[in-house]
C-alpha positions as CSV (number, residue, x, y, z in Angstrom):
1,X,0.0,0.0,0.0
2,X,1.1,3.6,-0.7
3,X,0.7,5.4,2.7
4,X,1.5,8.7,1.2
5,X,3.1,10.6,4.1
6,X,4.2,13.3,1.9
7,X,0.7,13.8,1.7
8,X,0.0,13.7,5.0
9,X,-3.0,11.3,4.7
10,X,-2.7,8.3,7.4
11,X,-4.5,5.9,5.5
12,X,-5.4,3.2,8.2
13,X,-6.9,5.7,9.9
14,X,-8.7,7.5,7.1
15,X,-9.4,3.1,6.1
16,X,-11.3,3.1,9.6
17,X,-13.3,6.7,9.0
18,X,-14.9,5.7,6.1
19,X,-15.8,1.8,6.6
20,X,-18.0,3.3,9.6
21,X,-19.9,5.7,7.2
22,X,-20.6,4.3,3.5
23,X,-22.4,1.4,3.2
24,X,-20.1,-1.5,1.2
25,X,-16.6,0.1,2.0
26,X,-14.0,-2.1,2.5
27,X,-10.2,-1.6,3.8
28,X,-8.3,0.6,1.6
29,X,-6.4,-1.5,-0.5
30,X,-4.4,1.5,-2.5
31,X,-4.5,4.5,-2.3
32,X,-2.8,6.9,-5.0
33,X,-2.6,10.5,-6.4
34,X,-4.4,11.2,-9.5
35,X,-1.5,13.0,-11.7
36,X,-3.1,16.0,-13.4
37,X,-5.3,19.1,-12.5
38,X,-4.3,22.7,-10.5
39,X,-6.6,23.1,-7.5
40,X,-7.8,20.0,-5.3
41,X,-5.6,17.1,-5.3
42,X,-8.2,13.7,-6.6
43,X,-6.8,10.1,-5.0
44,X,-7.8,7.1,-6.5
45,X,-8.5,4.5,-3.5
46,X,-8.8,0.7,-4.3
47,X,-10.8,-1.4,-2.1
48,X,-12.0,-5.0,-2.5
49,X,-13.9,-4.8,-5.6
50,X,-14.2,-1.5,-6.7
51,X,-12.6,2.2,-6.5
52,X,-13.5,5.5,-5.4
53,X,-12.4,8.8,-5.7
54,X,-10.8,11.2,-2.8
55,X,-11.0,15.0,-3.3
56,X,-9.4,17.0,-0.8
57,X,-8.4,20.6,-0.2
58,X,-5.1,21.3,-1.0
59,X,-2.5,21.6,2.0
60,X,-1.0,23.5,3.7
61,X,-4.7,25.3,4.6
62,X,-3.2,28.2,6.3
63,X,-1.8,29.5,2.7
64,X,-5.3,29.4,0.6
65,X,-6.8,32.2,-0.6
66,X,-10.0,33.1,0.5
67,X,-13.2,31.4,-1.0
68,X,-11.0,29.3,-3.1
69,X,-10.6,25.0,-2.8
70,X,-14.4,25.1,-2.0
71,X,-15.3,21.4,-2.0
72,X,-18.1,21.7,0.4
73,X,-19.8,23.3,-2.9
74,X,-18.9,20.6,-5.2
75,X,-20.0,18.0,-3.0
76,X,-23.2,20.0,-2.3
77,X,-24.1,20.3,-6.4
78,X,-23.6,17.0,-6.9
79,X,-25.7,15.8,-4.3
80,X,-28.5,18.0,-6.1
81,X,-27.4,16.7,-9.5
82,X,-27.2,12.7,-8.7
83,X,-30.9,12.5,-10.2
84,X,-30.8,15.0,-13.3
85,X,-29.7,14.6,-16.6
86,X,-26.3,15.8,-15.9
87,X,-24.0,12.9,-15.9
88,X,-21.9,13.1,-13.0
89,X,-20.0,10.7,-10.4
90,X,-22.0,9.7,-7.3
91,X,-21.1,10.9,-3.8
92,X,-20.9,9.3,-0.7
93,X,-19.5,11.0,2.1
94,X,-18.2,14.7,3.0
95,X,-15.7,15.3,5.7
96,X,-15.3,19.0,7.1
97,X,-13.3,18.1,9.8
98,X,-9.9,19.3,8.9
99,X,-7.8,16.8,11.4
100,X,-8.6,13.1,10.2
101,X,-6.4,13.4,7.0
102,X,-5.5,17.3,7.5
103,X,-8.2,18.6,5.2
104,X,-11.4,18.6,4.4
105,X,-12.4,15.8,1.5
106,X,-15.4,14.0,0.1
107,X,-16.0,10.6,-1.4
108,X,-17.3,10.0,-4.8
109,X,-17.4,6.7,-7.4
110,X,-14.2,6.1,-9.3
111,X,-15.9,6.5,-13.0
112,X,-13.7,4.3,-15.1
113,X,-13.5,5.6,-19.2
114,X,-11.7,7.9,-21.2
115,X,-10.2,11.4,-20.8
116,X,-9.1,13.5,-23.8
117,X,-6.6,16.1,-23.1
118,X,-5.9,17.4,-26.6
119,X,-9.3,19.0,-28.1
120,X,-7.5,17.9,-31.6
121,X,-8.8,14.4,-30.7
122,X,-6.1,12.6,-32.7
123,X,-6.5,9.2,-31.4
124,X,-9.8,8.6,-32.5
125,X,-11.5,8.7,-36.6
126,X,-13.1,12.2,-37.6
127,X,-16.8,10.8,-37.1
128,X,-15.9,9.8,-33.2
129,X,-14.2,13.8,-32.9
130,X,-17.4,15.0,-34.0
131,X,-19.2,13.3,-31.5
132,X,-17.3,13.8,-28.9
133,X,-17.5,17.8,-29.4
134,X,-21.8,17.2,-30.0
135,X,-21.8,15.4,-26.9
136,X,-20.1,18.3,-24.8
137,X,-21.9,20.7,-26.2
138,X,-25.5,18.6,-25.6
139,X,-24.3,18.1,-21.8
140,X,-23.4,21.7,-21.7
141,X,-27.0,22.7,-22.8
142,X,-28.7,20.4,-20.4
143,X,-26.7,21.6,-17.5
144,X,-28.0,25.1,-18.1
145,X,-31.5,23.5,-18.7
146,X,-31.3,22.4,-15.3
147,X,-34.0,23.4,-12.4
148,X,-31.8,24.7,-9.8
149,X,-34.6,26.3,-7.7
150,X,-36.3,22.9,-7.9
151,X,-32.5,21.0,-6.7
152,X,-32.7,23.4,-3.5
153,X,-29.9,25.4,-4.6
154,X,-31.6,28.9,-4.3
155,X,-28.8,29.9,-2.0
156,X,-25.8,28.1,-4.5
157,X,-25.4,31.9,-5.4
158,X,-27.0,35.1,-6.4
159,X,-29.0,35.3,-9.4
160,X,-28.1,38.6,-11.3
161,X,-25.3,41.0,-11.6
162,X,-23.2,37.6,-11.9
163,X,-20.6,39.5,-14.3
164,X,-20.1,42.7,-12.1
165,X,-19.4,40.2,-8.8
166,X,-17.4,37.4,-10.7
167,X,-15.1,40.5,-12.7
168,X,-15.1,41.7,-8.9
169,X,-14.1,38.3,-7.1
170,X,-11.7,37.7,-9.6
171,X,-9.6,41.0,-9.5
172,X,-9.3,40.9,-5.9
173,X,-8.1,37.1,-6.0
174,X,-5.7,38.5,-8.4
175,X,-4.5,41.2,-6.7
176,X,-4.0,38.5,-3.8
177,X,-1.9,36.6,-5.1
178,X,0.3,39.0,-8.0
179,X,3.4,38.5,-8.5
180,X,4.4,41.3,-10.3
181,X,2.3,44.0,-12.8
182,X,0.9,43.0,-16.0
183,X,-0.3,46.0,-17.5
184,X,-2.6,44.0,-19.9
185,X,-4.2,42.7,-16.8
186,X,-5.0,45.9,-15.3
187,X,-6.6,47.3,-18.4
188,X,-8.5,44.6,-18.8
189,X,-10.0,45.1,-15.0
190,X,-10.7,48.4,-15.7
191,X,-12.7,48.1,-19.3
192,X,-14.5,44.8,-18.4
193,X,-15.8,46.7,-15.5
194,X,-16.7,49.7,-17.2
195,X,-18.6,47.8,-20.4
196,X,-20.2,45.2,-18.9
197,X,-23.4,43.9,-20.7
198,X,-26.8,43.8,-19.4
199,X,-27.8,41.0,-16.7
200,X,-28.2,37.5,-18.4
201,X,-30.6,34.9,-17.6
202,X,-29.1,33.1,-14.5
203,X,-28.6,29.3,-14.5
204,X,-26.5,26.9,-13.3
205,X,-22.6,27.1,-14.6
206,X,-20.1,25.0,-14.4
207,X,-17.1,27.3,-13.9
208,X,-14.5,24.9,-16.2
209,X,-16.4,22.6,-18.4
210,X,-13.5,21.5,-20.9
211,X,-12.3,18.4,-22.2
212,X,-10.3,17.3,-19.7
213,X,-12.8,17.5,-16.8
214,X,-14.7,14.9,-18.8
215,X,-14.6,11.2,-18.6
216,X,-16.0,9.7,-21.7
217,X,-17.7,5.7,-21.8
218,X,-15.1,3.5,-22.7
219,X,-16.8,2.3,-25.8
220,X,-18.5,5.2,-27.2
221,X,-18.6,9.0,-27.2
222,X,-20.5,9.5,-24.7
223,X,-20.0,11.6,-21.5
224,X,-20.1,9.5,-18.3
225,X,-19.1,12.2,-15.9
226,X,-18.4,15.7,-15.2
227,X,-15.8,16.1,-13.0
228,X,-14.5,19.3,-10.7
229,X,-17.4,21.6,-10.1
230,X,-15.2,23.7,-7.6
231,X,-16.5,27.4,-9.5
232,X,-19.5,26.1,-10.0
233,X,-22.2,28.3,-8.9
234,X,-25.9,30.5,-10.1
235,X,-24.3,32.1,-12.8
236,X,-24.1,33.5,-16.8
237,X,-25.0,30.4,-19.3
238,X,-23.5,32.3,-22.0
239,X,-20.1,33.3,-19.7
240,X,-20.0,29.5,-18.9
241,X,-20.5,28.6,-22.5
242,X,-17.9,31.2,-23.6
243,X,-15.6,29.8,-21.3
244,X,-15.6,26.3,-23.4
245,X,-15.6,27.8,-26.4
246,X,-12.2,29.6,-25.7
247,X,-10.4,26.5,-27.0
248,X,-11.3,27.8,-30.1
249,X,-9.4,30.9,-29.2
250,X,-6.3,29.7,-26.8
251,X,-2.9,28.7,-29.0
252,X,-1.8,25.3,-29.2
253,X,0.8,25.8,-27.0
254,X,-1.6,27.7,-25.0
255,X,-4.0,25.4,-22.5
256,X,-4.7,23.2,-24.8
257,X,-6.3,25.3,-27.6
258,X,-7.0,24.9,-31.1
259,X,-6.4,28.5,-32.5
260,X,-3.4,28.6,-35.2
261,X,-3.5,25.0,-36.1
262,X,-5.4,23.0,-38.6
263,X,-8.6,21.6,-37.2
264,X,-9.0,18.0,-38.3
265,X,-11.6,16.5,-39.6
266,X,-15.0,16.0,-37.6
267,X,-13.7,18.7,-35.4
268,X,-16.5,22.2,-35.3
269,X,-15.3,25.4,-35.9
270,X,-16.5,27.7,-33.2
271,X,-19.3,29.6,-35.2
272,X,-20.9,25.7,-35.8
273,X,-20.4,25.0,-32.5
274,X,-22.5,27.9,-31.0
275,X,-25.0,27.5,-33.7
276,X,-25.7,24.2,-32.5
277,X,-25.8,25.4,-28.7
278,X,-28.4,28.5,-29.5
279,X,-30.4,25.8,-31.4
280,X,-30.3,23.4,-28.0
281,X,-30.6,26.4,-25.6
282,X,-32.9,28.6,-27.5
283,X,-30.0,31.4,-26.0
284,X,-28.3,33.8,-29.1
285,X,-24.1,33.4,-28.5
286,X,-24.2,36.5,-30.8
287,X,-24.6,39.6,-28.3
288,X,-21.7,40.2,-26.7
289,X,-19.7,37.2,-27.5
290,X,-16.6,39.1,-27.7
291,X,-17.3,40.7,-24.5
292,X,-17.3,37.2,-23.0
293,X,-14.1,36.0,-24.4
294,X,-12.2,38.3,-23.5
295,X,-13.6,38.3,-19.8
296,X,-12.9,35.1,-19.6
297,X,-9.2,35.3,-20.6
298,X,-9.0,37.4,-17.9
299,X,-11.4,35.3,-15.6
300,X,-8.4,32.6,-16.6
301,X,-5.4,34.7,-15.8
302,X,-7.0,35.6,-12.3
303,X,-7.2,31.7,-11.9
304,X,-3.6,31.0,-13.5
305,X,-2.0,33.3,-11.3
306,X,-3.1,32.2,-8.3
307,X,-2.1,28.7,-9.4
308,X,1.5,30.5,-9.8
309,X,1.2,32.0,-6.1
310,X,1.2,28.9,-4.6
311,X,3.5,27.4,-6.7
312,X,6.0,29.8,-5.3
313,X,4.9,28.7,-2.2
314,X,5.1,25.7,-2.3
315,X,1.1,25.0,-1.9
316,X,0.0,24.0,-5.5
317,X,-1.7,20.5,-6.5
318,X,0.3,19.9,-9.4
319,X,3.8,19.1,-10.2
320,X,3.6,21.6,-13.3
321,X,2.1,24.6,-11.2
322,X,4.7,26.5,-12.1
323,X,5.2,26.5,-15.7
324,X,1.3,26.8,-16.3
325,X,1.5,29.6,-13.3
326,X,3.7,31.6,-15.8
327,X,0.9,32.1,-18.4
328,X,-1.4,34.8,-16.5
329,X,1.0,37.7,-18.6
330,X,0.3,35.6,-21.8
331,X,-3.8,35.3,-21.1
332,X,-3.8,38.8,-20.0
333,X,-1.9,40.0,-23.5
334,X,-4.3,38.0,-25.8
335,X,-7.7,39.3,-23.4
336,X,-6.7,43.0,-23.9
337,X,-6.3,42.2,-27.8
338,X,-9.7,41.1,-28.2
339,X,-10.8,44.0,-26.4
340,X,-8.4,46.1,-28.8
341,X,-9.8,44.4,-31.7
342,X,-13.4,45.1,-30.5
343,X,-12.7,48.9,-30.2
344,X,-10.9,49.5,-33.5
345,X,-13.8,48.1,-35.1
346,X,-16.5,50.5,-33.1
């Protein structure tokens, strides 16, 4: 067994917790990290005859930034969506009390399948690509069909004004966490604040819903689970949607993206894409798209610099914290030349 003391998790006694409190849980067998993502460390724990998932708040606590590494909230929102169309994994335990295992962590199923993390798709034929992308976008549409009044999560957030408190939240976890000025960034701030469109409808959102926070079935493209709903919340369908569509917009050396490189067959372009979304959603992607991409690059450098705070502290989740840390200047740049883009053509 891996005990993981660099970890600090005690797993015989963590073993003991959690036999008492789900139904069917045997003694931890293994227990390993999950290589892979910036925020909450994910364990993969082996019991008996079958495997579940450990999320936990990154460590040490005493260095987070406020409001962030909220998995209380994930846990909570997929409680609420266990019975919906949404496909996610099922939960089974949260644990708040910070001394078992030295954070707070929830249990969840293990969802065996398939995780792209290049949205080129090159290991599978141009009709599976294509289904892969409808598929997102169809579990992206019923996500923001969802009832959330109806799933008890009237108080998951505040319905309106979510652009004026999200570009608000973000600047000040920004500001938290700089590391030195980025003058793109701060102009950014500043017109994003000043031009920000008229309420939209509020729904539930996601926060991250991209290709790699997907697990696909094994033997078809099919979505099986959506993982890490940390910035979930009541929010902006069309922000959230924005947000997946910027992998039309990031370089390839860039997060992951697709801009600047030839898109392969059975792969959307972006304008099909949000076509197909409005048709799903009955929502136009047309007002104030531009708007939305370029908050969101900003959203994301907010986001990517706090991941390269703690990797200077020695906090972050992931081994490569501080190479994808150093990309806030780089988001910030291409934000503030959408929004240069925008004005020249005003």
């Amino acid at each position: 067994m891996n005990d993981l003391a660099d970890d600090g998790i005690d797993v015989g006694r963590l073993s003991a917790y959690l036999r008492d409190r789900v139904d069917g849980f045997d003694a931890i067998q293994s227990l390993r990290r999950l290589s892979g993502g910036q925020s909450n460390p994910t364990y993969r724990i082996d019991v008996a005859d079958r495997s579940f998932a450990l999320r936990t708040k990154p460590a040490p606590l005493a260095l987070l930034l406020p409001s962030a590494h909220q998995i209380e909230r994930e846990y909570r929102v997929l409680s609420a969506l266990a019975d919906t169309d949404v496909p996610v994994p099922k939960v089974y335990h949260l644990c708040t009390e910070e001394d078992l295992i030295g954070r707070a962590f929830y249990l969840m199923d293990f969802v065996e399948g398939r995780v792209f993390a290049d949205p080129r798709l090159s290991a599978v034929s141009g009709h599976e690509r294509a289904a892969v992308f409808d598929d997102m976008n169809r579990v992206m549409a019923t996500l923001h069909a969802v009832d959330w009044q109806a799933l008890g999560l009237e108080d998951f957030g505040k319905p309106g004004a979510y652009l004026t408190r999200q570009i608000a939240r973000w600047s000040r976890q920004y500001r938290s966490s700089e590391t030195e000025r980025i003058e793109s960034m701060d102009r950014l701030i500043d017109w994003l604040t000043q031009a920000t469109p008229p309420a939209d409808l509020t729904t539930l959102v996601h926060g991250d819903f991209r290709l790699d926070n997907l697990v696909f079935e094994v033997d078809r493209p099919r979505i099986a689970a959506v993982l890490d709903w940390e910035l979930s919340t009541l929010g902006s369908p069309l922000a959230d949607f924005a947000y997946h569509c910027c992998v039309w917009h990031f370089p390839v050396g860039l997060y992951r993206g697709l801009f600047g490189v030839s898109i392969p067959a059975g792969v959307p372009s972006e304008v099909d894409y949000r076509r197909v979304y409005a048709a799903r959603s009955g929502r136009n992607t047309d007002d104030d798209w531009d708007y939305y991409i370029a908050y969101n690059f900003f959203r994301m450098a907010a986001i990517v610099q706090g991941i390269r705070k703690r990797a200077l502290e020695g906090t972050a989740a992931a081994a490569d914290a501080d190479e994808f840390g150093r990309g806030a200047r780089r988001l910030a740049d291409l934000g503030w030349m959408r929004v240069e883009r925008l004005l020249a053509a005003d």
